[in-house]
N, C-alpha and C positions, 0 to 999 in steps of 0.2 A: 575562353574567348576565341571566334576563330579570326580569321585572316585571309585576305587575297593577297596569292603573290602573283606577280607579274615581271617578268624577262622582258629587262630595258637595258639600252646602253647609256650608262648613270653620263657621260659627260657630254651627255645632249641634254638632259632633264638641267644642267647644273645653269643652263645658257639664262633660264626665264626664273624670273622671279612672280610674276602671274602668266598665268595661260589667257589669250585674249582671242575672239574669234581673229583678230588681224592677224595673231602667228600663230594660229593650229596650224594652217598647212606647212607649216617647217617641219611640223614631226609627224608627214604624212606616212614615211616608211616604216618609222616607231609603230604609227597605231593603225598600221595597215588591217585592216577589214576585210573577214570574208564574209560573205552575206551577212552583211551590217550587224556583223559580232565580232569580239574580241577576246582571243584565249585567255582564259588566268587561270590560278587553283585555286580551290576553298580550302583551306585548314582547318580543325578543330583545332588547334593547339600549335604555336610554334615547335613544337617536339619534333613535327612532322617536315619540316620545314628539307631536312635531307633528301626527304621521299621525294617531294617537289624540283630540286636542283637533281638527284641521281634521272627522274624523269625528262628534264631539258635537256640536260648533259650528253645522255645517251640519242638524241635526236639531232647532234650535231654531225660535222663530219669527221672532228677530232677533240682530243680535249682540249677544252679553252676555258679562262677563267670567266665566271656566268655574274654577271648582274642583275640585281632584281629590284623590285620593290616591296614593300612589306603593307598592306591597307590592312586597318581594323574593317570587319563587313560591317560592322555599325555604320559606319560612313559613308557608303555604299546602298544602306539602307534608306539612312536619312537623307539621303538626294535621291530619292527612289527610282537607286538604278537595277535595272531588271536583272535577276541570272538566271539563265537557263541550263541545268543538269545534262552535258552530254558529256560520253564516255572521251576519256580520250586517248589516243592512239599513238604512243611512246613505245619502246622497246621496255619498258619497265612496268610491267602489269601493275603490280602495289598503287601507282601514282595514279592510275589513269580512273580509276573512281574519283578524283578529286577536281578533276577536270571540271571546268563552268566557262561557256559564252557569257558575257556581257552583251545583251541585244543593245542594238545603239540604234533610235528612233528618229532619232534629231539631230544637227549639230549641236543644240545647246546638250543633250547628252553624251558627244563626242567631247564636248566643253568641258563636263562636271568631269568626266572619268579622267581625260588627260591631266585636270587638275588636282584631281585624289591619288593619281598615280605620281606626279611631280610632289607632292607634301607627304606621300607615303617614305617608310624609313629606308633610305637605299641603302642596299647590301652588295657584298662583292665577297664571292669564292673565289680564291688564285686557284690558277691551271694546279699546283699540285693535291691542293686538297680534294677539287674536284677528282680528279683521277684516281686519288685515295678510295675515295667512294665509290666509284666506278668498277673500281678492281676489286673492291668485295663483297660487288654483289654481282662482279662477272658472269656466274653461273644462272643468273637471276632473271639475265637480259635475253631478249628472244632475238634470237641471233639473224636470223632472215631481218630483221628489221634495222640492223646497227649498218651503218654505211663504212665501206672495204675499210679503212684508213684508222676507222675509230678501232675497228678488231685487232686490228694488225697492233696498233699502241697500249691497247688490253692483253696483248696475249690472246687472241682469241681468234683460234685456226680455224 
């Protein structure tokens, strides 16, 4: 089965119990938009599911513990919301094929997704497990692209 997962801060999703257009814009910085898309990854498999978090991890400016969400693509299918295949640009090459835009056409599809991602299964890696990962696959990460702060807490001169 695969999965979209999505990098949220779980205790703003915990606020609504439905998503209505009257409070989307509360979570305008959550599902900030760049050219009317919104990053997620596709999975084949929860297996991969570290690939995904070692990919966000590494895009920060240190380690921090990562929140996510978990969506079946089924779901995503059957509110036929669109995904577009582009590469994406992590310090963790492995992840960045998994990369998908959500095109978002309409509020009612800013509607559907925020409410697939609020009913999606929220997750949470603490700072040190993140870090765990991080650090073995230190040699893995393309160093030009890690920001000073994160290197320096890797080990990585």
């Amino acid at each position: 089965m695969n999965y979209i997962i999505r990098k949220i801060k779980a205790a703003l999703w915990e606020n609504y119990v439905v998503i209505t257009s009257s409070n989307l814009h509360e979570l305008d910085k959550e599902l900030e938009l760049d050219e009317s898309c919104l990053s997620v990854y596709l999975i084949p498999s929860l297996k991969d599911i570290d690939l995904v978090i070692i990919g966000l991890a590494s895009n920060r400016k240190s380690v921090q513990r990562l929140e996510y969400s978990v969506i079946k693509l089924e779901d995503f299918e059957l509110e036929k919301i669109e995904l577009k295949k582009i590469l994406g640009d992590t310090p963790y090459e492995k992840v960045n094929k998994f990369h998908r835009d959500i095109v978002i056409n309409s509020n009612d599809d800013l509607l559907k997704v925020a409410n697939l991602i609020k009913n999606g299964k929220k997750q949470v890696m603490l700072k040190p497990d993140v870090k765990v990962l991080l650090t073995n696959v230190k040699d893995e990460l393309i160093e030009e692209k890690l920001e000073p702060t994160l290197k320096k807490e890797l080990g990585i001169k």
